[in-house]
C-alpha atoms as a printed R data frame, in Angstrom:
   type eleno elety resid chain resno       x       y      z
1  ATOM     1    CA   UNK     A     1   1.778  -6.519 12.808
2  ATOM     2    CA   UNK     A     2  -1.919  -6.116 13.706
3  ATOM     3    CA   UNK     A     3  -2.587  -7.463 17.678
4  ATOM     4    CA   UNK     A     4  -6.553  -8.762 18.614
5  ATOM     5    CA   UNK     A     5  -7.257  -9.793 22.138
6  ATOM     6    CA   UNK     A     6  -9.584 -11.959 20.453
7  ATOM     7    CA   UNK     A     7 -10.352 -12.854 16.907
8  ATOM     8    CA   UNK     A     8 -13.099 -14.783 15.089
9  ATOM     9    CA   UNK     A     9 -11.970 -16.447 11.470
10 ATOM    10    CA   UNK     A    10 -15.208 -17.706 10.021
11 ATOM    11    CA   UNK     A    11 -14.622 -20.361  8.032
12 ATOM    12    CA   UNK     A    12 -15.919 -20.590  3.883
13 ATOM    13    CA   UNK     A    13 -18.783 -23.543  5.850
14 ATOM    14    CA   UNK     A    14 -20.308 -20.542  8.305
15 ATOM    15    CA   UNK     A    15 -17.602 -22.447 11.073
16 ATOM    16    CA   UNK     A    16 -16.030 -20.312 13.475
17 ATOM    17    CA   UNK     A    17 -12.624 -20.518 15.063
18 ATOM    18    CA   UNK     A    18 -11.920 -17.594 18.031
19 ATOM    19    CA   UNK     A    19  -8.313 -16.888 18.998
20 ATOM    20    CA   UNK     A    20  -7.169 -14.906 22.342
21 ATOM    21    CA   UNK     A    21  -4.421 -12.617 22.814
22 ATOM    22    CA   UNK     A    22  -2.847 -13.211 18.941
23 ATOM    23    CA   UNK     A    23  -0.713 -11.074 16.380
24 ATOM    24    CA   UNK     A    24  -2.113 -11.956 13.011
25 ATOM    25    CA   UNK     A    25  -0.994 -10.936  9.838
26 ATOM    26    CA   UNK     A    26  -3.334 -11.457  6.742
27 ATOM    27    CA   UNK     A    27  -2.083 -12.691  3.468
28 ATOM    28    CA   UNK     A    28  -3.747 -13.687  0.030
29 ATOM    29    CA   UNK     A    29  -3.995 -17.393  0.579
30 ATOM    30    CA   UNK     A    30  -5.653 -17.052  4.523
31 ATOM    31    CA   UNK     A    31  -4.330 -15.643  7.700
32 ATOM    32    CA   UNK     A    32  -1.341 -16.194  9.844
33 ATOM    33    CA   UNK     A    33  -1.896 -16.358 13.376
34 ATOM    34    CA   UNK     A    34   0.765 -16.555 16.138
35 ATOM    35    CA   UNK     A    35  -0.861 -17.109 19.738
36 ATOM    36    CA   UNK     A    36   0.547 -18.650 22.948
37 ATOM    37    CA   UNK     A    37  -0.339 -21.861 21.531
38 ATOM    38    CA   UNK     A    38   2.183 -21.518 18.688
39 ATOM    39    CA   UNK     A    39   1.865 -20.338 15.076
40 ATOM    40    CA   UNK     A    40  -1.146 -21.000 12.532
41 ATOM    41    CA   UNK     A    41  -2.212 -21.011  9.325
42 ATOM    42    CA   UNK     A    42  -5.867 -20.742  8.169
43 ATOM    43    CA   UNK     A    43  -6.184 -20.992  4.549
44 ATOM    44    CA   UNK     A    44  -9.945 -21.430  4.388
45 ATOM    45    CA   UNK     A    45 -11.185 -17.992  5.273
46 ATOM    46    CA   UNK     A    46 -14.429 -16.393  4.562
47 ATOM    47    CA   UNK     A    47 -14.245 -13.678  7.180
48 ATOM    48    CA   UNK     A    48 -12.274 -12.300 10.488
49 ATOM    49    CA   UNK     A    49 -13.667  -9.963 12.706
50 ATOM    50    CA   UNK     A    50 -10.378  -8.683 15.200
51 ATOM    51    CA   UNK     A    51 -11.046  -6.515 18.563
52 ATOM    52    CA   UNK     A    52  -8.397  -5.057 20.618
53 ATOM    53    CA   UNK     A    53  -9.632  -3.798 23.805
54 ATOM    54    CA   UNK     A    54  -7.815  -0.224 25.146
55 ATOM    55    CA   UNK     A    55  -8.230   1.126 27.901
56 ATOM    56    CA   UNK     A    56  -9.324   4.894 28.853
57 ATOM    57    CA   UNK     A    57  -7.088   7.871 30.072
């Protein structure tokens, strides 16, 4: 399951809805989203853009 320390859903209306520190998993009907805030479910998705910082060795 794909981790993000922060993604953006943009919504089908140009809205935007940023996430921190999430596992997502994307599925036909929207996106699945578990943060520390619980689970969600966003059905009306245009776009996502995920980033996952790492750090250097």
């Amino acid at each position: 399951m794909p981790q993000a320390d922060t993604l953006t859903v943009v919504h089908h209306d140009d809205t935007r809805t940023r996430f921190k520190d999430v596992r997502y998993q994307l599925h036909r009907d929207g996106i699945k989203i578990w943060s520390d805030e619980g689970e969600h479910l966003v059905t009306d998705v245009l776009m996502t853009e995920a980033y996952r910082q790492r750090t250097a060795k």
